[in-house]
C-alpha positions as CSV (number, residue, x, y, z in Angstrom):
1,X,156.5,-66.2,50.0
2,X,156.8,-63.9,53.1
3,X,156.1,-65.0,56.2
4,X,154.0,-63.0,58.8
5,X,154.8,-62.6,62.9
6,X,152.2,-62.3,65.5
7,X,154.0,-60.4,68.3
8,X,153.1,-60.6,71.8
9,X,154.1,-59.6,75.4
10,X,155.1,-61.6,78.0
11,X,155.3,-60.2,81.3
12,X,156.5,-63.5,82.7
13,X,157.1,-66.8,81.2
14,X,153.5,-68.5,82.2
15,X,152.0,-65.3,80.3
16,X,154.5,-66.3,77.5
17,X,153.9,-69.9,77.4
18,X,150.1,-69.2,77.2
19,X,150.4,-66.5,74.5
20,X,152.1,-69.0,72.4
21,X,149.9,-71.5,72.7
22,X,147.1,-69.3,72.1
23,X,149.0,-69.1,68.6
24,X,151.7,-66.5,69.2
25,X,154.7,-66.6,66.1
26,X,156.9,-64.9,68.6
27,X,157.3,-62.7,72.3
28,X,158.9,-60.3,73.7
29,X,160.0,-60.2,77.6
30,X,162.2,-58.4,79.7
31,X,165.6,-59.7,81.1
32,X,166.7,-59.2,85.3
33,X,167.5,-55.5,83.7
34,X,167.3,-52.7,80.8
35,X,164.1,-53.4,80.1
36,X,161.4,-50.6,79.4
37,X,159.4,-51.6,81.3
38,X,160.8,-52.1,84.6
39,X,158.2,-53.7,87.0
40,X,158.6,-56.8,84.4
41,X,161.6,-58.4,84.6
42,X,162.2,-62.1,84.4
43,X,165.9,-64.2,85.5
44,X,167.8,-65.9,82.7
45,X,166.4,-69.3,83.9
46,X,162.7,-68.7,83.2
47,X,163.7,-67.4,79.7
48,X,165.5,-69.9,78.9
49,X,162.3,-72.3,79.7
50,X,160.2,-69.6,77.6
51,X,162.6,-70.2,74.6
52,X,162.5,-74.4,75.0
53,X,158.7,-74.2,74.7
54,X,158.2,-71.9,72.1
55,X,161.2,-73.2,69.9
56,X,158.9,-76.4,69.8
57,X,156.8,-74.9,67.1
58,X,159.5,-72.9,65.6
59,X,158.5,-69.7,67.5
60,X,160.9,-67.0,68.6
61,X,161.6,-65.1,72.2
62,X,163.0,-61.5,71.5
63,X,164.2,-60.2,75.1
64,X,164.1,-56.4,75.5
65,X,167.0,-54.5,76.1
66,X,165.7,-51.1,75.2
67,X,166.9,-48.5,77.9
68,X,169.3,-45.7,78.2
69,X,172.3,-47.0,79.5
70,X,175.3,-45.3,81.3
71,X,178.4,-46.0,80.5
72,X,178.9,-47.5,83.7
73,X,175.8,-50.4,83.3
74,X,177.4,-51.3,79.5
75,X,179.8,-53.9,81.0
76,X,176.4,-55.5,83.0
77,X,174.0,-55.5,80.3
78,X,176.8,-57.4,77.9
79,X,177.0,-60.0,80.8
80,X,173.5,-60.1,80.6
81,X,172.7,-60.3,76.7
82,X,175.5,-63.1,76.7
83,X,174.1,-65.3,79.1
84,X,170.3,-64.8,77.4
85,X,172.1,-65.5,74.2
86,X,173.6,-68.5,75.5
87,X,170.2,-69.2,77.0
88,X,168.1,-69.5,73.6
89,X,167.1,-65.5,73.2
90,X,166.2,-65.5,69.1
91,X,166.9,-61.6,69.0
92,X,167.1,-58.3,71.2
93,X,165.4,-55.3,71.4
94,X,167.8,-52.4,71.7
95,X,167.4,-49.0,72.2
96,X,171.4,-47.9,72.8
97,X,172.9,-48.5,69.5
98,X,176.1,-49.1,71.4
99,X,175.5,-52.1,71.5
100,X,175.8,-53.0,67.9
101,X,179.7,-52.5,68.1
102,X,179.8,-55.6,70.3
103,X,181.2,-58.2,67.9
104,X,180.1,-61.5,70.7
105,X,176.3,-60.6,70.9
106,X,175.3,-63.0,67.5
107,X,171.8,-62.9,67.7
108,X,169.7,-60.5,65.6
109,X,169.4,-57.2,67.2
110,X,165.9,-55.1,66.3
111,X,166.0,-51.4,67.1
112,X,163.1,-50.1,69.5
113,X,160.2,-47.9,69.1
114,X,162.5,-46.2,71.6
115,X,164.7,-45.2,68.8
116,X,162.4,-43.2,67.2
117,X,162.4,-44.4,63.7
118,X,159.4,-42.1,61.6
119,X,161.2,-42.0,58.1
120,X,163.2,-43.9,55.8
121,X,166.4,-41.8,56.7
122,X,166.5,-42.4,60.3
123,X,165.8,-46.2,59.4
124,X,168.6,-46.3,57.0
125,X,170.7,-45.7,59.6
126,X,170.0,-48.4,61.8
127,X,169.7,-50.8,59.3
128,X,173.4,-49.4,58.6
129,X,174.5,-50.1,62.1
130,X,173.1,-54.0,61.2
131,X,169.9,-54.1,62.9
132,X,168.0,-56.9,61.2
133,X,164.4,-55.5,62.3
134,X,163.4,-52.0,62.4
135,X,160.3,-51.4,65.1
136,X,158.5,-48.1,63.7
137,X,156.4,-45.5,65.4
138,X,153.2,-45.6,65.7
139,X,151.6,-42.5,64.7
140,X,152.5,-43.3,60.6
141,X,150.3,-43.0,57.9
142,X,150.4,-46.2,55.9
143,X,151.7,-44.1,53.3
144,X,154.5,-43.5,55.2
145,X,155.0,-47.1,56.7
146,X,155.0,-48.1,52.6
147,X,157.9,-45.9,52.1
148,X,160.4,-46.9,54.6
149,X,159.6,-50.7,54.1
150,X,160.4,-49.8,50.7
151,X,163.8,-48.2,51.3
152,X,165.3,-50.4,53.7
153,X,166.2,-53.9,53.2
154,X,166.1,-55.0,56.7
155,X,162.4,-55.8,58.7
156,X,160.2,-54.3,59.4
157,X,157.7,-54.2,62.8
158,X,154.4,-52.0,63.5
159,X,152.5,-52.0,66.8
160,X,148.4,-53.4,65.9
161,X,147.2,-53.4,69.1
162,X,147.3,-51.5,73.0
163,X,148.1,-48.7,75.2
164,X,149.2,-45.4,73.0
165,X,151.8,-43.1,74.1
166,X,150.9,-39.7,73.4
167,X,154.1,-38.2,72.5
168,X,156.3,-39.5,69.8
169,X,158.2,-42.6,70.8
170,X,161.6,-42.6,72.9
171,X,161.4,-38.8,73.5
172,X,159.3,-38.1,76.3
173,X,160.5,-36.4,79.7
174,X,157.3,-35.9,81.3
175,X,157.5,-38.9,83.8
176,X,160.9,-37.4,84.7
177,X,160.1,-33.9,85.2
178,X,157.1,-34.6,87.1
179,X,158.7,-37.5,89.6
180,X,162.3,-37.7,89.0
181,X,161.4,-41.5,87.3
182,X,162.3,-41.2,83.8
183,X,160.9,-43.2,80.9
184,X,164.0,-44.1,79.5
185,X,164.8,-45.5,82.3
186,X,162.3,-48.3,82.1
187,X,160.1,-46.0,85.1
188,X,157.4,-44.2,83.6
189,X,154.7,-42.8,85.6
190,X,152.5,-42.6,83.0
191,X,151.8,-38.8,83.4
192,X,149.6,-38.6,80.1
193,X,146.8,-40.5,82.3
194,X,146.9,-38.0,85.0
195,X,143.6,-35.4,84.9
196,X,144.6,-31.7,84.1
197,X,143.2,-28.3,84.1
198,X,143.1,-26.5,80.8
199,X,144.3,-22.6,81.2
200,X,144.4,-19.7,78.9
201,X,146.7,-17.1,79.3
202,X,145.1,-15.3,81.3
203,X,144.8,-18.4,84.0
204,X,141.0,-18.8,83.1
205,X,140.1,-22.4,83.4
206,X,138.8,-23.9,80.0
207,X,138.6,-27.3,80.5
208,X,138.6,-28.6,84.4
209,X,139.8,-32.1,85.9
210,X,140.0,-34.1,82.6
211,X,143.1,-36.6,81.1
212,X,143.8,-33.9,78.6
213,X,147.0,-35.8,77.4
214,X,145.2,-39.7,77.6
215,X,144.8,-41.7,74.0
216,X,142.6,-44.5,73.3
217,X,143.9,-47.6,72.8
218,X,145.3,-49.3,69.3
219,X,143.2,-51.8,67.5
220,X,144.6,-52.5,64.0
221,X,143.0,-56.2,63.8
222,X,140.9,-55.1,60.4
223,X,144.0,-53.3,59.0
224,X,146.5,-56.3,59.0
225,X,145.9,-57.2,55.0
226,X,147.0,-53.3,54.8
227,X,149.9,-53.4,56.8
228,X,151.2,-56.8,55.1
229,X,150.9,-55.6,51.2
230,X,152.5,-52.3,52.7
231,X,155.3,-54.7,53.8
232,X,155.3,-54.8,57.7
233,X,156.7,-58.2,58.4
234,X,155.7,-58.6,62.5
235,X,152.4,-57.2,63.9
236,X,153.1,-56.5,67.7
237,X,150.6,-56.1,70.5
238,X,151.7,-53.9,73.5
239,X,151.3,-55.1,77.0
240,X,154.1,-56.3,78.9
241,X,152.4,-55.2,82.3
242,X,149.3,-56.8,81.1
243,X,147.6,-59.8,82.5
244,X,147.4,-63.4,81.3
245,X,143.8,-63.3,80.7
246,X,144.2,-60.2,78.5
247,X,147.3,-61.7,76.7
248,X,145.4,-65.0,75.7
249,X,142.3,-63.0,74.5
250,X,144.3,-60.1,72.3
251,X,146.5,-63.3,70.4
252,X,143.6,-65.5,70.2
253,X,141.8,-62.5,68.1
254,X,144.7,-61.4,66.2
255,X,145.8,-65.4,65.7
256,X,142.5,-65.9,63.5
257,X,142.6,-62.4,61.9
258,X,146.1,-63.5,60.5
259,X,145.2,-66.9,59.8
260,X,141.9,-65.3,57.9
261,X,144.5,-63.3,55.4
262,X,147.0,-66.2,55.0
263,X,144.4,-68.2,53.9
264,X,142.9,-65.5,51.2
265,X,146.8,-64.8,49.9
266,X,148.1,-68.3,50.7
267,X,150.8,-67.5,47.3
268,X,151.8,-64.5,49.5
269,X,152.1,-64.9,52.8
270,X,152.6,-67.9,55.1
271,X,152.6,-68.0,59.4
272,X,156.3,-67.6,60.9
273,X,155.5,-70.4,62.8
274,X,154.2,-73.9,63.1
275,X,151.1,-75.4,64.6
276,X,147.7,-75.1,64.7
277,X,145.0,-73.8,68.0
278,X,142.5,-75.6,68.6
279,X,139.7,-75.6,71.0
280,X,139.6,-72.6,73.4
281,X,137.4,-70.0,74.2
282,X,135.5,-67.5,71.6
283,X,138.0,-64.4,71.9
284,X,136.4,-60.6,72.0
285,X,138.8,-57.8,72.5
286,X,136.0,-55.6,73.7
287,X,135.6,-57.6,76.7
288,X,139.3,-57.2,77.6
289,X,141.4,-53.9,79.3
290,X,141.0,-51.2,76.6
291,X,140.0,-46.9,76.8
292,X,137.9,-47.5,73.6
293,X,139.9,-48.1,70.3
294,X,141.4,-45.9,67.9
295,X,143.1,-46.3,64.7
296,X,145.3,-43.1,65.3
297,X,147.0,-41.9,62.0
298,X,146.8,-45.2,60.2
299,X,144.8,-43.2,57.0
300,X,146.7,-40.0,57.5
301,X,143.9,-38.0,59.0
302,X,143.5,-36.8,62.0
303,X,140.6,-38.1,64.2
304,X,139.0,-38.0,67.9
305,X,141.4,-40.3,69.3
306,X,141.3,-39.1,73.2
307,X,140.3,-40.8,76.2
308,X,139.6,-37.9,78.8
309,X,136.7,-39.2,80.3
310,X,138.1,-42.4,80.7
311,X,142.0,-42.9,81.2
312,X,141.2,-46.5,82.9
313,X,139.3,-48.8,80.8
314,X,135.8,-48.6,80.5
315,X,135.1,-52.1,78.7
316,X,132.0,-52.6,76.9
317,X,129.0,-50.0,77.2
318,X,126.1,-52.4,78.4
319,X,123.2,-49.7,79.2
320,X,121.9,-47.0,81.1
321,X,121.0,-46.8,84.3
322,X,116.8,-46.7,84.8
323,X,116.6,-47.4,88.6
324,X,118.5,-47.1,91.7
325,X,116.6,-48.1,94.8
326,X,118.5,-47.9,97.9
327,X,118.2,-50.0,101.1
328,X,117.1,-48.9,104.6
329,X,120.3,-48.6,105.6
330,X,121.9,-46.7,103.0
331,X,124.4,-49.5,102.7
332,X,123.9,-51.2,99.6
333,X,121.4,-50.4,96.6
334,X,119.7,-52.3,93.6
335,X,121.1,-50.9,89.9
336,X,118.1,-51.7,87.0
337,X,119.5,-51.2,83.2
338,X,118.1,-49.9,80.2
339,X,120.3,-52.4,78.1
340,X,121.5,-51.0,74.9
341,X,121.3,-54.9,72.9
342,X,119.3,-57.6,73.6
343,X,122.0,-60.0,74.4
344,X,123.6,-58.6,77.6
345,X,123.9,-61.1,80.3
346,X,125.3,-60.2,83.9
347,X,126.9,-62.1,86.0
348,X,127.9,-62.1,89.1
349,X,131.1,-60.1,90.4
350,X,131.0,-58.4,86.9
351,X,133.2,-55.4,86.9
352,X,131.1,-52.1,86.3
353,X,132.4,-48.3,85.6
354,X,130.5,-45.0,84.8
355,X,131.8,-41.2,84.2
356,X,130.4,-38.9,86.7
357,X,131.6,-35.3,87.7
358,X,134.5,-36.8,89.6
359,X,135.5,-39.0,86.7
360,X,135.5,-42.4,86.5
361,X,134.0,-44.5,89.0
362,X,134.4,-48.1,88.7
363,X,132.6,-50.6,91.3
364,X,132.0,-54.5,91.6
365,X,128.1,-56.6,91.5
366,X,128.0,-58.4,94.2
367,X,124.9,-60.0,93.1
368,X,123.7,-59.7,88.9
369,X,120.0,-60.8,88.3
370,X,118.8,-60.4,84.8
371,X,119.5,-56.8,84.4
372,X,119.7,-56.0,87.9
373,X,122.6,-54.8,90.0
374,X,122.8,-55.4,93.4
375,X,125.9,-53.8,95.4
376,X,127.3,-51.6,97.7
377,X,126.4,-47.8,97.8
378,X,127.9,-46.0,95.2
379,X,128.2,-42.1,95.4
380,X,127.8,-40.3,92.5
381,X,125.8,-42.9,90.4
382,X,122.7,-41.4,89.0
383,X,119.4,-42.8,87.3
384,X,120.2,-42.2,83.3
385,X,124.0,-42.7,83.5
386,X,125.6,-44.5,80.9
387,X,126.4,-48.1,82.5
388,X,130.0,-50.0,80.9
389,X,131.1,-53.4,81.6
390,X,135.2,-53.4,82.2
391,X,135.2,-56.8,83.9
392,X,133.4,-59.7,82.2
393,X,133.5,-62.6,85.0
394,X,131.8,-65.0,82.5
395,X,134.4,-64.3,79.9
396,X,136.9,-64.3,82.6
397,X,136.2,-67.9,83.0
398,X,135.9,-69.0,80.3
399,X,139.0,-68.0,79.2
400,X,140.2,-69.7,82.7
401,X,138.0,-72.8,81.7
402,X,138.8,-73.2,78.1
403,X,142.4,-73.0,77.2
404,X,143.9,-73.0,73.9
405,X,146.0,-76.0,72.8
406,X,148.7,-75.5,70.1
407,X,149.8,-78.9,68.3
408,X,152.4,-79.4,65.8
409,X,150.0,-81.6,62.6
410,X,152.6,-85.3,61.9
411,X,151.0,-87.1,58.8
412,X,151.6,-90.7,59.0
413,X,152.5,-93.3,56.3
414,X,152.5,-96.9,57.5
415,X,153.5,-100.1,56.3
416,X,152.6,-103.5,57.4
417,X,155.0,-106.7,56.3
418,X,154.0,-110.5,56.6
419,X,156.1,-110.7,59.5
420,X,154.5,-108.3,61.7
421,X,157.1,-105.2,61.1
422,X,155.7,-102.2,61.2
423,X,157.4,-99.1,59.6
424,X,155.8,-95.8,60.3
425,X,157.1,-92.4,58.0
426,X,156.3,-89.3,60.2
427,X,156.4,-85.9,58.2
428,X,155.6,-82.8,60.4
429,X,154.3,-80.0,58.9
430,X,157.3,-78.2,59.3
431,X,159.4,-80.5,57.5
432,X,160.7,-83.0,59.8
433,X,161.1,-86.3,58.7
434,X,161.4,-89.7,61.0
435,X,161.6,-93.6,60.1
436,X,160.9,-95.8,62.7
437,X,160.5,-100.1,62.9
438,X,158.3,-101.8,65.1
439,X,158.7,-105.6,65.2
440,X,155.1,-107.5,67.1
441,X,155.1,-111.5,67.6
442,X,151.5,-111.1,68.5
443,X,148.9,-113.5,66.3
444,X,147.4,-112.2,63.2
445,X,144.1,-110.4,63.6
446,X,140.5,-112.3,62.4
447,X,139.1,-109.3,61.4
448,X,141.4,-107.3,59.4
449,X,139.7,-104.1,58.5
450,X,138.7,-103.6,62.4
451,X,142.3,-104.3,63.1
452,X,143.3,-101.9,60.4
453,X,140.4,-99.1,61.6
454,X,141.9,-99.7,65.8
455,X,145.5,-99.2,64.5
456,X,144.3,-95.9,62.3
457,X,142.2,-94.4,65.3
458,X,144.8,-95.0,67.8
459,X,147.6,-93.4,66.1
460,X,145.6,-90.6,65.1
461,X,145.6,-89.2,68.7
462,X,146.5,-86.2,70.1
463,X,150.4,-86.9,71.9
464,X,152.1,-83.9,73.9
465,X,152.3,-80.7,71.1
466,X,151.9,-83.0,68.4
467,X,148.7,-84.3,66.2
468,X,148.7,-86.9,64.5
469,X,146.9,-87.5,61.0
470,X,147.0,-91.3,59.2
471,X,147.5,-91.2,55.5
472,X,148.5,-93.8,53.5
473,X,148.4,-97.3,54.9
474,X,150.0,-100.5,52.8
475,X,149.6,-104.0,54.2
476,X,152.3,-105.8,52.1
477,X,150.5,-109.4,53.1
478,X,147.0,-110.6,53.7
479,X,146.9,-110.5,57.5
480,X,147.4,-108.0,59.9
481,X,148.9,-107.9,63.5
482,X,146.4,-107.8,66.3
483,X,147.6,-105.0,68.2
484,X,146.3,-103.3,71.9
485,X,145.0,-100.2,72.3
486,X,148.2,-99.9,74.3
487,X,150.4,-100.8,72.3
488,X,149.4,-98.7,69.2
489,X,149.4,-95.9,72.3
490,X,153.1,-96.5,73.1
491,X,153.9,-96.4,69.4
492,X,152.3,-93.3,68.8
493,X,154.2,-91.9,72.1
494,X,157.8,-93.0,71.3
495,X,157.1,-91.4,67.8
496,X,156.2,-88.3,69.7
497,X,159.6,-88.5,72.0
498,X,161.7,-89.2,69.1
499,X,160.3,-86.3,66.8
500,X,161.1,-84.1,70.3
501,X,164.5,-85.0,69.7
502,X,164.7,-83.5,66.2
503,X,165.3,-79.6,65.4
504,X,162.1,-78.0,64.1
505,X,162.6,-76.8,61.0
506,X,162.4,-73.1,62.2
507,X,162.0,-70.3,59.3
508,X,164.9,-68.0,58.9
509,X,165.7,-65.1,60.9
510,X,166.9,-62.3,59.2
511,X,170.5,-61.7,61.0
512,X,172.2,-58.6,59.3
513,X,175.9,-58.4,59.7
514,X,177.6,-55.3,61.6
515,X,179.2,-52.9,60.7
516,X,180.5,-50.5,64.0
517,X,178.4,-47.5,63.0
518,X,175.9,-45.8,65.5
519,X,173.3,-43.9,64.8
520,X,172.7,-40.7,66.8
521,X,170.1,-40.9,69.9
522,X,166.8,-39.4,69.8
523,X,166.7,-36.1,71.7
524,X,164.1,-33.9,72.2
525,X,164.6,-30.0,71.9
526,X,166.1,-27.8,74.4
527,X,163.0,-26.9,77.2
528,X,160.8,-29.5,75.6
529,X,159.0,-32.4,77.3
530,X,157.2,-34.0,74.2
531,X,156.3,-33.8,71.2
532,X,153.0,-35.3,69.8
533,X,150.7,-35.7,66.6
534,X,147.8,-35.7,68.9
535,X,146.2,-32.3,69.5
536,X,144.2,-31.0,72.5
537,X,142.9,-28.5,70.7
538,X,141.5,-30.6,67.8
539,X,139.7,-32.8,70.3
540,X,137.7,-29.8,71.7
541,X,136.9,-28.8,68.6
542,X,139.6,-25.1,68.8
543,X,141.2,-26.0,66.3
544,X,141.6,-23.1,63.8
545,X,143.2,-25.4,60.7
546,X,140.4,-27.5,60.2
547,X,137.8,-26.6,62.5
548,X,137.8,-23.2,61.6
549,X,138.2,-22.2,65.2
550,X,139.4,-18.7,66.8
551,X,143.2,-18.5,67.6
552,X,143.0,-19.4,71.5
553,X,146.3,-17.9,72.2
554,X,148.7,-19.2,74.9
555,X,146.9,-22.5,76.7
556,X,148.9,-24.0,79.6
557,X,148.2,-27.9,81.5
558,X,148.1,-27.4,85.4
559,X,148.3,-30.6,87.9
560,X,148.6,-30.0,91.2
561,X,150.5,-27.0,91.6
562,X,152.6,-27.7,88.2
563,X,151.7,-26.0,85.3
564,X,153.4,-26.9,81.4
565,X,152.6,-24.7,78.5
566,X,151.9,-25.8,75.3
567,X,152.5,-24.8,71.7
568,X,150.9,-25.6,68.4
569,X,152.7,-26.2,65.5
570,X,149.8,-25.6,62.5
571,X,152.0,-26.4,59.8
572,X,153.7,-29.6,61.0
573,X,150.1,-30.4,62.6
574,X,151.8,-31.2,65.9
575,X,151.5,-30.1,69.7
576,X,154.4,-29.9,72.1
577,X,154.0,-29.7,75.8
578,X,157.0,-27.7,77.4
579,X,158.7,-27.4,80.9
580,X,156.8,-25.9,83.7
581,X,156.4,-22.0,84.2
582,X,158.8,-21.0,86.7
């Protein structure tokens, strides 16, 4: 039986705590340094807090390490991989394959989208150099995901869910050419969500003011069964500079969608970690930070899979816009909808957006009435614009007002002597097993089933992570002890403490020995700035391969003042964007 990973972010260990118990199997989180994404760092002390609570339920903290290092941070980042090692880090995320020479760093190491894994050669290699976990591309087929899970030995980890780079992983130089702040580096500027002109050779503008280079975000949540039987072991949600509200939502909905498939294949697959949700709020990923969702290259074809109108998330379409009346004093105006479903209800300081010549425009409602808006003027909004819904401040609550609880299931076997012993047999679901005696002098009770029925209902409480279930109870005598409420409650919470003391009965990590070889970093070409599956001239429909378009010649991207040339490769299907024209 192979057991399935729900991956999630954690830009901070509150956001990690809560994606765990919102049913998490693992997260990843940044360290003081090296991580990719700089802005989310975290000190050795709150991970090690992040790793006590999820190691509760037998779930894992993987802490990034996936930079470019100089030869001069090596001896730093060592220092710090040892001290989140000896802090209770379950793996690493590496990009520099450096560091798989370094004999005292014991943990698992996984090698990072950052290394640019797309085939089962460059794979081999780090599973060579003893990665346990490979962490693929994103813009595979599942034909091609099925044939390196099927030539390496190691695991294997595929991105379900968030914000798409445009170029292939762990070669883009963009950010740096443009700012000086490289991606490697942990500092990108996230250039593919600037707006660009379009230019022909000839400096004619095509295509004016639009995110030419912006992708829509993943959303693989009906394509998990797929990625399992192709044998991805760990579905991974980007987002480590996401929010706790959007972190709790994304698990939640990927939690039940994985849950859903270990139930149909329970022979097959199994969670990679213990405990059950319950409660909570009603999760919808459409209600949540996204540019619309895509499915990229996950069937091999290509597909519309920009976001040019809309680099910044739209949300949820709601309507159009029927009626604007405007105050006296030009200060505020009232928004009436056209709503596009019957069930759209506003609320007030809802989050709103629309696409107007400028771009997009996103303002607040002050006041939501049915399916009016009333707010501030807003230039540029016109009677018959398409209306979308990026902040939900119902949902937003309730995900505030309802929050997840994760509990560890403890069945009960009890037995009752003449005496007034009491011997309970906890069994947690994971495997832990606990015997513990309770001796009462109390007087025998006059009812005995009610007696029996308060001791099964009181001991069937919820206590810290864990819930408890009765099962078999044998009353070795006729009578039973009369027991309090809070006593049976004391019981039940020194059987909680004492199964805290035990080890969870974690499932294996796959820890591969090393062996001192590195594989060769990822470079792009000489001149080149990235390299991409995505094609500008597909999405506007110039594409002479299958669109049956005319040849447009030489087309360039200009943004402000800067101007990159691009090239299309037909044959490989891929666009490259190029240094700027000197």
């Amino acid at each position: 039986m192979r057991s399935l990973e729900l991956l999630a972010p954690a830009r901070d260990k509150e956001i990690g705590i809560a994606a765990i118990d919102c049913g998490a199997d693992a997260v990843y989180i940044g360290g003081p340094d090296f991580g990719a994404r700089k802005a989310a760092g975290n000190s050795i002390e709150d991970i090690a807090e992040l790793c006590g609570y999820a190691h509760r339920f037998g779930a894992r903290v993987f802490v990034t390490f996936n930079t470019v290092m100089t030869d001069e941070e090596l001896p730093h980042a060592h220092s710090q991989m040892r001290l989140a090692q000896d802090a209770g880090a379950d793996a690493f995320i590496i990009r520099d394959s450096r560091i798989c020479g370094w004999e005292d760093i014991t943990v698992p190491l996984h090698a990072s989208t950052q290394c640019a894994i797309r085939d089962a050669e460059r794979a081999l290699l780090f599973e060579k150099a003893g990665c346990s976990r490979i962490i693929l591309e994103r813009e595979l087929s599942l034909e091609q995901i099925r044939g390196i899970c099927e030539a390496v030995s190691c695991e294997v980890e595929f991105f379900v869910h968030g914000a798409l780079c445009v170029c292939y992983s762990g070669i883009c130089r963009l950010s740096e050419e443009i700012d000086g702040r490289s991606a490697d580096r942990g500092e990108c500027i996230q250039a593919c969500r600037s707006l660009y002109d379009l230019l022909d050779a000839q400096g004619k503008i095509l295509v004016r003011n639009k995110a030419l280079l912006s992708l829509k975000d993943y959303n693989l949540k009906d394509r998990l069964e797929d990625l399992a039987e192709a044998g991805v072991c760990s579905f991974k949600i980007e987002g480590r500079l996401k929010n706790a509200s959007y972190v709790k939502n994304v698990v939640r909905e990927y939690d039940l969608a994985l849950n859903a498939l270990v139930e149909q294949h329970p022979d097959l697959y199994c969670r990679a970690s213990f405990g059950k949700v319950h409660g909570g709020f009603h999760p919808d990923s459409g209600k949540t930070f996204n540019r619309g969702y895509t499915q990229l290259y996950i069937d091999g074809k290509r597909g519309k899979w920009s976001s040019m109108d809309a680099p910044k998330s739209m949300g949820e379409r709601i309507g159009t816009v029927r009626r604007i009346s405007r105050m006296k004093d030009r200060s505020s105006m009232e928004i009436t909808i056209n709503p596009c479903t019957e069930n759209i209800a506003l609320r007030n300081g809802d989050g709103f957006a629309f696409i107007s010549k400028s771009g997009v425009t996103g303002f607040r409602g002050d006041v939501c009435e049915g399916l009016c808006i009333r707010c501030k003027d807003i230039p540029g909004l016109r009677e018959g614009d398409t209306l979308f819904r990026n902040l939900s401040a119902g949902f937003e609550k309730e995900i505030e007002s309802k929050p997840c609880r994760r509990e560890i299931e403890v069945t009960l076997d009890i037995e009752i002597h003449g005496d007034y012993v009491i011997e309970l047999h906890a069994k947690t679901e994971d495997g832990r097993t606990l015997d513990s005696r309770f001796c009462s002098d109390v007087e025998a009770a006059e009812n005995r089933d009610r007696a029996l029925s308060m001791l099964r209902d009181q001991l069937s409480k919820h206590s810290g992570v864990y819930s408890f279930h009765v099962g078999e109870v044998n009353v070795a005598s006729s009578t039973v002890p009369l027991l309090s409420a809070s006593v049976l409650n004391s019981i039940r919470r020194l059987t909680a403490s004492d199964l805290d003391n035990l080890p969870v009965n974690a499932r294996p990590l796959a820890n591969r020995r090393r062996t001192g070889f590195l594989p060769p970093p990822a470079r792009a070409a000489e001149g080149e700035l990235m390299r991409s599956r995505y094609c500008i001239r597909y999405e506007l429909g110039l594409c002479p391969k299958y669109q049956g378009a005319k040849n447009t010649g030489q087309l360039y991207l200009s943004n402000n003042g800067r101007c990159f040339s691009l090239r299309f490769d037909c044959a490989a299907c891929e666009m490259t964007v190029s240094e700027a024209r000197k």
